[in-house]
C-alpha positions in Angstrom: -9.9 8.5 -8.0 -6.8 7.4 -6.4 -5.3 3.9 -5.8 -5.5 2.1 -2.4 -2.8 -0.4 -0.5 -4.6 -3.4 0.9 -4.3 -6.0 3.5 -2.0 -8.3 1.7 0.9 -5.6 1.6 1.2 -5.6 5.7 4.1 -7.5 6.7 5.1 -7.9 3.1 5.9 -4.4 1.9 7.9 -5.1 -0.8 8.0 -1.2 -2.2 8.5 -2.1 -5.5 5.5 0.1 -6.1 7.4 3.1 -4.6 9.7 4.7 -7.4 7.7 4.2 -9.9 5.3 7.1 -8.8 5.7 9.9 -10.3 3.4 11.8 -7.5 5.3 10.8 -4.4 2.2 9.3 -3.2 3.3 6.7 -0.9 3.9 6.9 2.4 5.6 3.9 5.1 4.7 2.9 8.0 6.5 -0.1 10.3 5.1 -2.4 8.2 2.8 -1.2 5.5 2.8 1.2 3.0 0.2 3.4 2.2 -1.1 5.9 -1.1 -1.9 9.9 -0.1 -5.2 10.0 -2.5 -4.9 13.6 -2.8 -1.3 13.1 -3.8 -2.5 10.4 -6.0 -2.6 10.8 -9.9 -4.6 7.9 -10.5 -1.5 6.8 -12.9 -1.7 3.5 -12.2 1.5 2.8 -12.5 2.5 1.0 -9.3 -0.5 -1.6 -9.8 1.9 -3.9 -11.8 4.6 -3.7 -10.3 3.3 -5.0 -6.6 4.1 -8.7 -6.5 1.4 -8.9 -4.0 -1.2 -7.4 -6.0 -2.2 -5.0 -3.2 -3.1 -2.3 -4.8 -6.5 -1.2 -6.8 -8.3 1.8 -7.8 -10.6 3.4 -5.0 -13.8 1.9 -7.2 -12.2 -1.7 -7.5 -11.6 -2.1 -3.9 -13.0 -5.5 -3.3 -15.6 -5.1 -0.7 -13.8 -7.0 2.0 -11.4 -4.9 1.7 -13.2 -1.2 1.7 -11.8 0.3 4.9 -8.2 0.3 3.6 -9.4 3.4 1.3 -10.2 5.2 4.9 -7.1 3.7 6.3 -4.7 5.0 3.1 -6.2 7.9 4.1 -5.8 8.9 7.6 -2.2 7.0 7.7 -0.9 8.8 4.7 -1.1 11.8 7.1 0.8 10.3 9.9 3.5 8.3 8.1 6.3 9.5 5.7 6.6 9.9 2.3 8.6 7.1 0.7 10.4 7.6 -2.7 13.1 4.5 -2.8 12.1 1.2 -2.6 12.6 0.0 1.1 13.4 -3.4 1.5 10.8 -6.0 2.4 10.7 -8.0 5.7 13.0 -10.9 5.4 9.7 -13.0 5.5 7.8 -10.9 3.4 7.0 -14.0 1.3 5.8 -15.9 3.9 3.1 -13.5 4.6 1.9 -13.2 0.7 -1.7 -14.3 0.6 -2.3 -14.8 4.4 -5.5 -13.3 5.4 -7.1 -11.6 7.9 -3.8 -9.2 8.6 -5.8 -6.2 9.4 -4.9 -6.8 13.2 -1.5 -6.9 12.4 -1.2 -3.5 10.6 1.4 -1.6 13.0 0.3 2.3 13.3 
């Protein structure tokens, strides 16, 4: 099983989840990151260190949250791979916790 980036990373995307992975398995977008699942190691080691606790494991997806594993998916093959943190949007924090983002996820 791979991990899955959720709704509360977009317009956060902090990437402090991003050198720690030892797979290269995250990929950015404009203002999201995704995980490649087949890339994925199922380390787990980006889960702590997301201050926006984004990310779970494919099977702990909450179920309101479910079509981010389809998104991780199909964006992971557009988008970049990432291996340096990237800097958050300056109001990154502002934007911790707000829900209903989904419409806001720039492809």
């Amino acid at each position: 099983m791979a991990f899955v980036v959720t709704e509360n990373c977009i317009k956060c995307k902090h990437g402090d989840c991003v050198p720690v992975c030892p797979a290269d398995a995250f990929h950015e977008g404009p203002n999201f990151l995704v995980i490649n699942p087949i890339a994925c190691i199922d380390c787990g080691l980006c889960v702590p260190e997301c201050p926006v606790d984004a990310i779970y494991q494919e099977d702990e997806v909450p179920e309101d949250q479910q079509v981010f594993i389809k998104i991780n998916t199909e964006l992971s093959e557009l988008w970049p791979v990432i291996t340096d943190k990237c800097e958050p949007p300056a109001d990154a924090d502002d934007w911790d916790g707000v829900e209903n983002k989904l419409s806001l996820l720039e492809r």
